[in-house]
C-alpha positions as CSV (number, residue, x, y, z in Angstrom):
1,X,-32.5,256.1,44.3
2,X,-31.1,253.2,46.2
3,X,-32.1,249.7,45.0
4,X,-29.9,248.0,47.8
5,X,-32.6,246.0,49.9
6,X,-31.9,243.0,52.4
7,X,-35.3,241.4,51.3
8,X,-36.1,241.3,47.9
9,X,-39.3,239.5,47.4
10,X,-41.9,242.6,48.1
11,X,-44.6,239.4,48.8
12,X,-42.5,237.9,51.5
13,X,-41.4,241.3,52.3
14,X,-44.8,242.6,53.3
15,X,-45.7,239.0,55.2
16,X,-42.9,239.1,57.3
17,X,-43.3,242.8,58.7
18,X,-47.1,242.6,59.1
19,X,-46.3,239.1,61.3
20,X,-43.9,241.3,63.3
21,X,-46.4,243.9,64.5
22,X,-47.9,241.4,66.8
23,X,-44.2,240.6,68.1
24,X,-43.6,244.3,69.4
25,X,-47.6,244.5,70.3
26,X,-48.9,241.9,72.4
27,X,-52.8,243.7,72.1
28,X,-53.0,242.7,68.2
29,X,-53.0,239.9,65.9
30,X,-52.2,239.2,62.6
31,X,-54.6,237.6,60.1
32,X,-52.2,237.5,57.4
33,X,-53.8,235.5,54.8
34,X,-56.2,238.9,54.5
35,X,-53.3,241.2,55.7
36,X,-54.9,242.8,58.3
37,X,-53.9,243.9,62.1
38,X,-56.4,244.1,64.5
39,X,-56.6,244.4,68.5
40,X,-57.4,241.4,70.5
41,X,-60.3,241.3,72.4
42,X,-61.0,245.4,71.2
43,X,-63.2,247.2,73.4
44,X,-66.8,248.0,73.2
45,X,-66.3,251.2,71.3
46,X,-66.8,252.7,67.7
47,X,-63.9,250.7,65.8
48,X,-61.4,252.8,63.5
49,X,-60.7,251.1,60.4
50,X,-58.0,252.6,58.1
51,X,-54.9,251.4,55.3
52,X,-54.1,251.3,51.9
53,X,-51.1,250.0,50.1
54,X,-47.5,248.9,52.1
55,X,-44.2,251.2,52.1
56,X,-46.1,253.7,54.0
57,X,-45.2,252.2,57.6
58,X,-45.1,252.5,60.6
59,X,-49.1,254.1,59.0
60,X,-51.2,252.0,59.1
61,X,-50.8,248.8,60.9
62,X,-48.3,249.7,63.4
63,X,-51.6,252.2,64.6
64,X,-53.6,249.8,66.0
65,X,-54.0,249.6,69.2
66,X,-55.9,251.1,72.2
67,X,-56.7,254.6,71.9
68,X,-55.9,254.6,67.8
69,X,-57.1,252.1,64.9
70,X,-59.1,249.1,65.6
71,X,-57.8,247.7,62.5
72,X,-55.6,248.3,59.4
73,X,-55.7,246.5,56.2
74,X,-52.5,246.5,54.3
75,X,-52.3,246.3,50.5
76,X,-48.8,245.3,48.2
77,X,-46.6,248.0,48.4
78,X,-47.9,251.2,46.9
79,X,-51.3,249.3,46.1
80,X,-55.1,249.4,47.7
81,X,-55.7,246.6,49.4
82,X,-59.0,244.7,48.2
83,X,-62.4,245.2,49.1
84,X,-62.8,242.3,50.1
85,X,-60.1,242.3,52.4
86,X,-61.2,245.2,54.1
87,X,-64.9,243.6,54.2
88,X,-63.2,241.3,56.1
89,X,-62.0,243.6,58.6
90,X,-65.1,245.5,58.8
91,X,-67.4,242.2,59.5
92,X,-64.9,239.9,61.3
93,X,-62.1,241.1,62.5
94,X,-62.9,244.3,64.9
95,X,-65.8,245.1,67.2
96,X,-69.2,246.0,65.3
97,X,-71.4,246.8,67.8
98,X,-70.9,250.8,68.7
99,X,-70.7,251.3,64.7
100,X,-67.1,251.3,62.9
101,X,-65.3,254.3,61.0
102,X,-63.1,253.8,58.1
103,X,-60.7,256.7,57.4
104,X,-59.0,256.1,54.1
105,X,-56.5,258.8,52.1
106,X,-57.7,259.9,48.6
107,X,-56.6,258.0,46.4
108,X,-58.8,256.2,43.7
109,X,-58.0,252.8,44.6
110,X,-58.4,253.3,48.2
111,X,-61.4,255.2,47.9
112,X,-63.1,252.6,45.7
113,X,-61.7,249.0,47.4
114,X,-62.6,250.5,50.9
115,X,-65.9,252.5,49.5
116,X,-67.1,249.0,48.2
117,X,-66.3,247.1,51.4
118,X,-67.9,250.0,53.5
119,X,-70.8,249.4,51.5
120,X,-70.9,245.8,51.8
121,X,-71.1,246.2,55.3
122,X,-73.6,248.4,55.2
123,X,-75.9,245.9,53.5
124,X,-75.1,242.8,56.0
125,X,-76.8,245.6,58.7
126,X,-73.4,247.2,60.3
127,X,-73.7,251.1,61.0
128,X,-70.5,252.1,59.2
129,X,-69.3,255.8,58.4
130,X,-66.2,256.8,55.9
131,X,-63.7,259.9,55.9
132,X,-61.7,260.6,53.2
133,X,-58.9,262.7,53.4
134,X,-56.9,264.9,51.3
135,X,-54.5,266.7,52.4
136,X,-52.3,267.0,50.2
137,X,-51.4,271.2,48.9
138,X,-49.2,270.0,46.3
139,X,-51.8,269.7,44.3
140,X,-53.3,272.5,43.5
141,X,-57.7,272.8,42.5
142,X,-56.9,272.8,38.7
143,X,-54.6,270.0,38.5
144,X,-56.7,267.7,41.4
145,X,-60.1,268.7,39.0
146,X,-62.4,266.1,40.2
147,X,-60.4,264.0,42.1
148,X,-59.5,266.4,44.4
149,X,-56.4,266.5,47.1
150,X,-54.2,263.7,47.7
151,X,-54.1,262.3,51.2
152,X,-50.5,262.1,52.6
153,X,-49.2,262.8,56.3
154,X,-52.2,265.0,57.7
155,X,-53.9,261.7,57.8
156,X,-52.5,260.4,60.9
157,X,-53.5,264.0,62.9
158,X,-57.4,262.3,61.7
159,X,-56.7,258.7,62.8
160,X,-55.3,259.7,66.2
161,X,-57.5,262.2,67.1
162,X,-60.7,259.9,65.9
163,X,-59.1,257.2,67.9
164,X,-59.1,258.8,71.5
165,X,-62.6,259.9,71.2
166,X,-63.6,256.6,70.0
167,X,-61.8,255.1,73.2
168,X,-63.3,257.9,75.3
169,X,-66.7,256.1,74.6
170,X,-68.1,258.7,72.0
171,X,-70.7,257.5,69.0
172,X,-70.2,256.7,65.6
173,X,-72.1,260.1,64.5
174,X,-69.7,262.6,67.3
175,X,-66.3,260.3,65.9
176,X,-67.4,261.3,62.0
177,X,-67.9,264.6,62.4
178,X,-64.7,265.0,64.7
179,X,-62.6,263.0,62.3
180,X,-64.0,264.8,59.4
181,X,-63.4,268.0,61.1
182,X,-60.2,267.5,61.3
183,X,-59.6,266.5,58.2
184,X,-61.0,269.5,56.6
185,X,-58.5,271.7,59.0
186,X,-55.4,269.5,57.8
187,X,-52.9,270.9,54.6
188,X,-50.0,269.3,54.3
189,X,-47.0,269.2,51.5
190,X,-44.4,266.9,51.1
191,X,-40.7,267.2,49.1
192,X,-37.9,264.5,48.4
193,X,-34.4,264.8,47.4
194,X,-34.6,261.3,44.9
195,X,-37.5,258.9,44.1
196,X,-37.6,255.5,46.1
197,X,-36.8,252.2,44.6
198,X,-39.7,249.2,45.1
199,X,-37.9,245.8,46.2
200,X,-38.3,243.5,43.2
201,X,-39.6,246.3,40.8
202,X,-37.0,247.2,37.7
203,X,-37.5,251.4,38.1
204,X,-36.8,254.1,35.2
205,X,-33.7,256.0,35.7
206,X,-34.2,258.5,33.7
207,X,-36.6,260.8,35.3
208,X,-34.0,261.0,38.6
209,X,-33.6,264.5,40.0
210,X,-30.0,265.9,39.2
211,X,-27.9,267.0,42.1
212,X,-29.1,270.0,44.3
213,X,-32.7,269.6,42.7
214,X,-36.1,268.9,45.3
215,X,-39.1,267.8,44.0
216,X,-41.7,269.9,45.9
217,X,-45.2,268.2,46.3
218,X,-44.4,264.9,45.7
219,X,-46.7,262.2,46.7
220,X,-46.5,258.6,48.9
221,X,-46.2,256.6,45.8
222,X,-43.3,258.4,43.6
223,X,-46.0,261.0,42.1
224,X,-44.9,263.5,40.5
225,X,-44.8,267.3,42.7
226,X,-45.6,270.9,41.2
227,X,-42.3,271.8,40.9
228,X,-38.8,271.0,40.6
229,X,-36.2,273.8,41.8
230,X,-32.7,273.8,43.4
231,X,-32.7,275.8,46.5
232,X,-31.4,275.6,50.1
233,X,-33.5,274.0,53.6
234,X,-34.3,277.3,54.2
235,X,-35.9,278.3,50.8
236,X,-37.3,275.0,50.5
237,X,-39.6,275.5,53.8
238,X,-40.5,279.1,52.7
239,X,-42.0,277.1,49.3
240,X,-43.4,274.5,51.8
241,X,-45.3,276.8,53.9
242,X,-46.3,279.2,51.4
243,X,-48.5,276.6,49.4
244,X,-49.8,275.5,53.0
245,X,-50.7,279.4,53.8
246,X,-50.5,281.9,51.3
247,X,-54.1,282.9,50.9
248,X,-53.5,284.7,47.8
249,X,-52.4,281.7,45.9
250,X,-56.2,280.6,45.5
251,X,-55.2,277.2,43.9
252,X,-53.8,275.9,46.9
253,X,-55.6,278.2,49.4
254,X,-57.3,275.0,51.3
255,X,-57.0,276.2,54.6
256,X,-57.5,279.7,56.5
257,X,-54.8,279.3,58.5
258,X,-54.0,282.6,60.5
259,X,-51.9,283.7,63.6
260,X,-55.1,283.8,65.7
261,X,-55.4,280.4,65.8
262,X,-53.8,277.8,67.4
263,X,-51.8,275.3,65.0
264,X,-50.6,271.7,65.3
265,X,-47.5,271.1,63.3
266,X,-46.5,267.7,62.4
267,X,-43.2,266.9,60.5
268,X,-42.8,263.8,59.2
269,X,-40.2,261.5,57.8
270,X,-40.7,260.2,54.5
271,X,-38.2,256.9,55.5
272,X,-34.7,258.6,54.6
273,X,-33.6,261.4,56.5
274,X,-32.0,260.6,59.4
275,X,-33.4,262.0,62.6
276,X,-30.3,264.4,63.5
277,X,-31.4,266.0,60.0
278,X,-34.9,266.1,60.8
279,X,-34.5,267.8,64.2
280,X,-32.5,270.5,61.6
281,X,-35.5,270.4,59.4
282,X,-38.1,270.9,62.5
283,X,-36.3,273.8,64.1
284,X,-36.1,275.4,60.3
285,X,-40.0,275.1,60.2
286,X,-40.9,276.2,63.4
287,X,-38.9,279.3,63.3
288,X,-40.0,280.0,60.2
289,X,-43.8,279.3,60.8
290,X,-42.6,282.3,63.8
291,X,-40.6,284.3,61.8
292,X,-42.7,284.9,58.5
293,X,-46.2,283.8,59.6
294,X,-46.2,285.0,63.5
295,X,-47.4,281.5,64.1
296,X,-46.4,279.1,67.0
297,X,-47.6,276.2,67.1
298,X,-49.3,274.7,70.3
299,X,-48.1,270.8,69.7
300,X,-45.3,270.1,67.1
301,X,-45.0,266.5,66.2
302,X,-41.5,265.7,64.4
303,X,-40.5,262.1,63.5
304,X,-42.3,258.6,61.3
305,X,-45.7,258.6,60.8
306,X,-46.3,258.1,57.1
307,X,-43.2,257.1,54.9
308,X,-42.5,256.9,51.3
309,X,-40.6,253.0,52.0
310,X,-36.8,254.9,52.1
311,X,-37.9,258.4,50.5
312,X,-34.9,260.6,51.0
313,X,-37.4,263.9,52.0
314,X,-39.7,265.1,54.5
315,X,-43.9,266.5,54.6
316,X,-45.2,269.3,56.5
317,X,-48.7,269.0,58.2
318,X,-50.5,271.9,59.7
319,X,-54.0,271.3,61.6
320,X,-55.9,274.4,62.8
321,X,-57.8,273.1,66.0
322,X,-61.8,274.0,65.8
323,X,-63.7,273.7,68.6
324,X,-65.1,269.6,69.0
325,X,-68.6,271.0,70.4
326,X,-70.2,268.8,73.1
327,X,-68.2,265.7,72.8
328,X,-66.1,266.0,76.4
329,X,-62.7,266.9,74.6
330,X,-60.7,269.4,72.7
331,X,-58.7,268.3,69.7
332,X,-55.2,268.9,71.9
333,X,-56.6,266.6,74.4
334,X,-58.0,264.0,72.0
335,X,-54.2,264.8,70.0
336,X,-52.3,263.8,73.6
337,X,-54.0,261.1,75.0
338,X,-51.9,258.1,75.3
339,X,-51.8,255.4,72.1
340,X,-50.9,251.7,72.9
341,X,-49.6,251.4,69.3
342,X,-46.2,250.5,68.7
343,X,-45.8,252.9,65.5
344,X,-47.1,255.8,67.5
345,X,-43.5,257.7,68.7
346,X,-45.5,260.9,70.1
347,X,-45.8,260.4,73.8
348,X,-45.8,264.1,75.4
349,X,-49.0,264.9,77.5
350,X,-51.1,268.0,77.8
351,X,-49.7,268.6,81.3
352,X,-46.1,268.8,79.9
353,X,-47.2,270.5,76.9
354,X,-49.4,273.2,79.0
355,X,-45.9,273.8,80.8
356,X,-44.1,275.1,77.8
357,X,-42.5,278.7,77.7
358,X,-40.5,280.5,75.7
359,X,-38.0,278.1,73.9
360,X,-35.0,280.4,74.5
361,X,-31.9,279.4,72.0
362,X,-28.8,280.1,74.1
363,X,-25.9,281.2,71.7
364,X,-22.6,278.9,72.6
365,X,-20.5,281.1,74.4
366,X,-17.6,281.4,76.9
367,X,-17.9,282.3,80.4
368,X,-15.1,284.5,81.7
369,X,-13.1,282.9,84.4
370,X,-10.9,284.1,86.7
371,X,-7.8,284.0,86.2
372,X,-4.2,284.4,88.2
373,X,-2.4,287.4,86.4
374,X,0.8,285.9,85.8
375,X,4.5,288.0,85.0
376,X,5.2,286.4,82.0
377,X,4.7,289.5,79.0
378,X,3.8,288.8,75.6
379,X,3.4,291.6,72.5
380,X,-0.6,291.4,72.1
381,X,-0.7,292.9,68.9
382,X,2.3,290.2,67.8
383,X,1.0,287.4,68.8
384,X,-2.8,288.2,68.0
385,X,-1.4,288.4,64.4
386,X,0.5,285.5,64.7
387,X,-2.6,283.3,65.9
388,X,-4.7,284.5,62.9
389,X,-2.2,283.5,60.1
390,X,-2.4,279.9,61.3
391,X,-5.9,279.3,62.3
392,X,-6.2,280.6,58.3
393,X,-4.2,278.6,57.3
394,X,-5.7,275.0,59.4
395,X,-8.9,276.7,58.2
396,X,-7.6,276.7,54.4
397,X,-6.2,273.4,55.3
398,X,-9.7,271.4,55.9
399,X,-10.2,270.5,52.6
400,X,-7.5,268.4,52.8
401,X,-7.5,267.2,56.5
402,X,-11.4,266.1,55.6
403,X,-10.4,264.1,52.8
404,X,-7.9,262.3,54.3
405,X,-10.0,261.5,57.7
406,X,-12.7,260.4,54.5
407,X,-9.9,257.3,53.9
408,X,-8.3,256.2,56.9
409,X,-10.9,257.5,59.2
410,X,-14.5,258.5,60.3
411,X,-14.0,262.0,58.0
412,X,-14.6,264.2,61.5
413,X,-11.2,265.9,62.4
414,X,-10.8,268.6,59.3
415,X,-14.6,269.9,60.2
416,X,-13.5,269.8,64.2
417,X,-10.3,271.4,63.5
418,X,-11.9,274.6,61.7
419,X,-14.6,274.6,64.0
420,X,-12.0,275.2,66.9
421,X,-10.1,277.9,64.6
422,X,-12.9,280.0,63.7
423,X,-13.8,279.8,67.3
424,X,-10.7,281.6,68.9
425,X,-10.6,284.1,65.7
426,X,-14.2,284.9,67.0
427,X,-12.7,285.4,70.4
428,X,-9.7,287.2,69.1
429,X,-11.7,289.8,67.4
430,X,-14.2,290.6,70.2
431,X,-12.1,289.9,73.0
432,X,-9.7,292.6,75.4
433,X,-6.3,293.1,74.7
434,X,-4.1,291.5,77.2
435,X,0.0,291.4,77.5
436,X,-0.5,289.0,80.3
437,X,0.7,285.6,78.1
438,X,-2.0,283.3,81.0
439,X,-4.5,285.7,80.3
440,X,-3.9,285.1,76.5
441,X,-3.8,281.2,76.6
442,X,-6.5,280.3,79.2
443,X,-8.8,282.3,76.7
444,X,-7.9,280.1,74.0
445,X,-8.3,277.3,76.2
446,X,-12.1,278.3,77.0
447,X,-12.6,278.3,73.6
448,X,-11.7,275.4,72.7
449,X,-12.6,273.3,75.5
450,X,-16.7,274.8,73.9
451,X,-16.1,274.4,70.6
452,X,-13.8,271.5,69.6
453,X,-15.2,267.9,70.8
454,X,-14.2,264.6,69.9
455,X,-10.5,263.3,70.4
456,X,-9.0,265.9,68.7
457,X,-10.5,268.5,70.8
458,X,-9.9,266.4,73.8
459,X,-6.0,266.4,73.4
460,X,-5.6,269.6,72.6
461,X,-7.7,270.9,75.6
462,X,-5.3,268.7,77.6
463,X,-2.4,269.9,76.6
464,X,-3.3,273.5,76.6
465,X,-4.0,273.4,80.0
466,X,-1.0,271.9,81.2
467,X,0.5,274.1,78.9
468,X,-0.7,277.2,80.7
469,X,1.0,275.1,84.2
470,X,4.0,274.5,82.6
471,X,4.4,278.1,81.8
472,X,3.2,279.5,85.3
473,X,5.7,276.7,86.5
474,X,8.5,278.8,84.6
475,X,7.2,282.1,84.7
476,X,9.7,285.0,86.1
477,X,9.1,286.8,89.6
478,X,8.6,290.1,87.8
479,X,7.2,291.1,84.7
480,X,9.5,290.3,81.7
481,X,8.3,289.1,77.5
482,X,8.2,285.4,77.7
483,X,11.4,283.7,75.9
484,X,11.4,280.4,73.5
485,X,13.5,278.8,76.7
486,X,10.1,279.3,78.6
487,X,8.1,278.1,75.9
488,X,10.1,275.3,75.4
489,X,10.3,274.1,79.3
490,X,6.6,274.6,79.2
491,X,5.7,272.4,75.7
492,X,8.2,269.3,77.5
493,X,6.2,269.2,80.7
494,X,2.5,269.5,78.7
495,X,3.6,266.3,76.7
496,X,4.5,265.0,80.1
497,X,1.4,265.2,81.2
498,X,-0.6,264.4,78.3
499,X,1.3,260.9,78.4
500,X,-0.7,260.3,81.6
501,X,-4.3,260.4,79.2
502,X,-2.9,258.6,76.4
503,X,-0.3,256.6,75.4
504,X,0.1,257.6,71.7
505,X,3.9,258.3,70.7
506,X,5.7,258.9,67.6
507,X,5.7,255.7,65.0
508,X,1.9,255.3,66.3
509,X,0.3,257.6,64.1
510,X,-1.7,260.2,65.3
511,X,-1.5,263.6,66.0
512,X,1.7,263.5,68.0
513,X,3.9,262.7,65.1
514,X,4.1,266.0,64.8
515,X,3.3,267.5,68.0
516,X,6.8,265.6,69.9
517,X,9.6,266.9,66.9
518,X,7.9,270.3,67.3
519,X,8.7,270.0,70.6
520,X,11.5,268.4,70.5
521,X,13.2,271.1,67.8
522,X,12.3,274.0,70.0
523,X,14.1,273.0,73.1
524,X,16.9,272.1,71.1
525,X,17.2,275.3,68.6
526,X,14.8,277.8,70.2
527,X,13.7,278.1,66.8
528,X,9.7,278.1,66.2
529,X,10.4,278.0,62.1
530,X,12.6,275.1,62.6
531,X,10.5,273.2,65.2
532,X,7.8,274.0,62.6
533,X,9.5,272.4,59.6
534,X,10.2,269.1,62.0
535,X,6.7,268.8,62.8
536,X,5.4,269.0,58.6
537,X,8.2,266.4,58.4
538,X,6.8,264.3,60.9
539,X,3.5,264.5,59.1
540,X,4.6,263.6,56.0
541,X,6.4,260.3,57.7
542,X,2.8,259.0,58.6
543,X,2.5,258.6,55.4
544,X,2.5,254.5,54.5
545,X,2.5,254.5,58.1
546,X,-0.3,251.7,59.8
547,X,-2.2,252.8,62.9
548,X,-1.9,251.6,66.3
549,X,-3.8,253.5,68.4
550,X,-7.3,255.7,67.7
551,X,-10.3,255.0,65.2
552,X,-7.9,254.8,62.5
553,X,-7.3,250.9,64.1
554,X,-10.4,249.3,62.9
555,X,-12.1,252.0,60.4
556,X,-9.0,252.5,58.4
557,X,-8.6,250.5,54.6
558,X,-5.4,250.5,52.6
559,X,-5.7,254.3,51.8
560,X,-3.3,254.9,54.9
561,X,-0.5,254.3,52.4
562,X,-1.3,257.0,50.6
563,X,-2.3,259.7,52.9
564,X,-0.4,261.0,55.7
565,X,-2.4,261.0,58.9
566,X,-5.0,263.7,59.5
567,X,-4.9,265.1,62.9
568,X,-0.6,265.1,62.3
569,X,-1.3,266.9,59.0
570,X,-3.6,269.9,60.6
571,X,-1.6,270.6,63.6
572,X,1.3,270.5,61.3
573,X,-0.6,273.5,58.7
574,X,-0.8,275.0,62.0
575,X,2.1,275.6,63.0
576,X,3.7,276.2,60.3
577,X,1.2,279.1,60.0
578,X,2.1,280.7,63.4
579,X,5.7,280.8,61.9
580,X,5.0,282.3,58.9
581,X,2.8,284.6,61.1
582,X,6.1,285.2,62.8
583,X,7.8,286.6,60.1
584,X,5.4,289.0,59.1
């Protein structure tokens, strides 16, 4: 639970981002004595009405505009806005005349401060309708009792889908029953790794979740889920999805959902996950909704539509479309047509959706390449054993290389380095045998120029390329076992040519602290367990040592005294494992 915040006063805090909505939405306007955003000028249509309390953004007031709300009334954080403000909305601030729809989660507040202000309306002579969803499969029949279902995520599917017909010219009676529709198609469940911290509000410690535990079911406002359980993504989603579709569990069994029909997911970001995680999050649902359920869903949603403020989780929706009747549109083409909102980040349309095909996941691989045979020899079996002691040992080595890239860097190499060396023991164990050394290297290249990114991988795809020139350069003109002389000659002219890509040098701390007295040794003593024992040494000198060149210029802190440099201390683990691997 982070209680970091750059605004503090929740009052000011809820002022100033309803008066930026109409900075980022020319179409709307704020009326923030009453706290409500509304469209300028709306059209002559059935208006949408919706909101509750703030924290929930960009739901509801970054919704309004054409083709979605009319007008959302914002409470305090986590707290119904007042009937009277919504009366407000209802008689003043959005067009009247075609009837207006208020679509409100379930929650008592909400229910009650909108209900009264619906009804107020009602009584100055306005044709007004209200939806309430719940959506929520969290809770369960027993526990909801009379209250029923809370309404989380599911509720924008409603808003959107009522807010295209509405736009498309429908009445208030076709909108209700479309809207209500939907809402009694919608299940969703949420689940958060932490509760979230209210700016300005002193919050109780003591009920945090402990390390590895998700709270499954929890609501919007910090409520309390069914469960709490440590598990993985993947067993998280299979919880997820069987309270959303397990008929047999007849507590939660809201929706009929089978693999006849067609299925709109929507995955949403509670405030906190960053959206590379999400993505992970989406793919884990859809293939499970595929894989367990035989369901794939015709539109899938993934991104902010209803957030906790920062909640550090994620809700599932799932909407079975029914058939809309006679009102000149189908539930994907009312879900797809365009939304001048500003909070509204789907933007896909039914002809590009209509196009999809099978989503075909492409294992990284490497394409063979052909490849000069060359007359240099080298024992397969030798050096294939050789390889594998030292990407074991980098690989053992990660811990460390991570933790030291942690304090003087961005904490990337150690995870690059092992990703690179379980790549070519992949290779190693499915490849051919070869005694042609260029076969042997250029298939360690490919793999690395696939699997290792970043500067790291950069370099050493460099070098190993003009390492494979160097030793074609000083390969024999028959077929003889390649000798330390050749490898040598070959090393000098591949740091030759990596000078001409960057101009990092010994004393500059990086990588080639230990790459150049490696190099340096072997032409002098032809000996790989000496050149080996230079290059460690040359690692450990970067210790203390301040950066010149790479990230390690401007992300670094004083920890560089005490670590040696990262990149220098991996390639040195490796090659001291391919002489070790030597002497086996």
């Amino acid at each position: 639970m982070s209680a970091k915040h750059f605004i503090h006063d929740p009052t000011h805090l809820v002022n100033t981002a309803l008066l930026s909505i109409s900075h980022t939405n020319p179409s709307v306007q704020c009326d923030i004595g009453n706290k409500i955003i509304y469209r300028k000028n709306g059209a002559s249509q059935v208006s949408i009405v919706s909101g509750g309390g703030s924290g929930h953004e960009p739901s509801f007031a970054s919704f309004v505009g054409a083709g979605l709300l009319s007008g959302a009334v914002a409470g305090t954080i986590f707290a119904s806005p007042s009937a009277e403000q919504v009366r407000r909305c209802i008689l003043h601030r959005v067009q009247k005349d075609k009837g207006v729809l208020v679509i409100v989660m379930n929650y008592t507040g909400d229910v009650l401060n909108f209900g009264m202000a619906v009804e107020k309306a009602r009584a100055q002579g306005v044709e007004v309708d209200m939806v309430v969803v719940g959506d929520d499969a969290g809770v369960g029949r027993a526990r909801g009792g009379k209250v029923g279902r809370r309404g989380i995520a599911g509720t924008v599917l409603v808003q959107k889908i009522a807010g295209a017909l509405a736009a498309m010219g429908a009445s208030l009676k076709d909108v209700t029953r479309i809207a209500q529709l939907v809402a009694d198609n919608t299940v969703s469940i949420g689940s958060s790794l932490s509760h979230v911290h209210v700016p300005g509000r002193r919050e109780a410690e003591d009920d945090e979740l402990k390390e590895g535990q998700v709270e499954i079911g929890m609501g919007i406002h910090n409520e309390a889920g069914s469960e709490r359980k440590s598990t993985d993504l993947p067993g998280l989603v299979k919880t997820m999805l069987s309270h959303c579709l397990d008929v047999a569990d007849q507590d939660r069994s809201f929706s009929n959902i089978t693999d006849k029909d067609e299925v709109v997911l929507l995955v949403n970001n509670l405030g906190g996950v960053s959206p590379l995680e999400l993505s992970g999050i989406t793919n884990e649902v859809v293939e499970q909704l595929a894989g367990s359920f035989k369901i794939k869903p015709v539109r899938i949603l993934s991104g902010t539509f209803m957030t906790s403020l920062n909640g550090l989780g994620f809700s599932i929706s799932l909407l079975r479309v029914a058939d809309t009747g006679s009102v000149g549109a189908s539930m994907l083409e009312l879900l797809d047509a365009p939304a001048e909102a500003s909070g509204w980040p789907a933007a896909i349309s039914s002809a590009t959706w209509a196009k999809r095909g099978e989503v075909r996941k492409i294992e990284a691989q490497v394409d063979e390449e052909e490849v000069q045979p060359s007359d240099l020899r080298v024992d397969y079996g030798q050096a294939k054993s050789m390889l594998t002691t030292a990407l074991n040992r980098l690989i053992e080595a990660e811990p460390d290389v991570t933790r030291y890239d942690t304090i003087v860097g961005d904490g990337d190499c150690g995870i690059g380095l092992k990703r690179g060396a379980e790549a070519i023991l992949k290779m190693l164990e499915k490849g051919k045998d070869t005694d042609d050394l260029l076969i042997f290297v250029n298939n360690i290249i490919q793999v690395v120029e696939v699997s290792m990114d970043g500067t790291s991988g950069a370099i050493y795809a460099i070098f190993l390329n003009a390492l494979a020139h160097g030793l074609r350069q000083n390969a024999p003109s028959s077929p003889q076992p390649v000798t330390a002389g050749i490898w040598a000659k070959a090393l000098e002219s591949s740091l030759k040519a990596l000078g001409k890509y960057t101009p990092a040098k010994p004393g500059d701390r990086t990588l080639m602290d230990a790459l150049y007295p490696f190099v340096e040794t072997l032409s002098q003593t032809e000996s790989i367990g000496k050149a080996a024992a230079a290059a460690q040494e040359g690692s450990r000198g970067t210790k203390g040592m301040k950066a010149s060149l790479g990230r390690t210029v401007y992300v670094g802190g004083e920890g560089f005294q005490e670590v040696p440099d990262p990149g220098a201390h991996g390639l040195a683990e490796l090659l001291l494992g391919l002489s070790n691997g030597l002497k086996k």
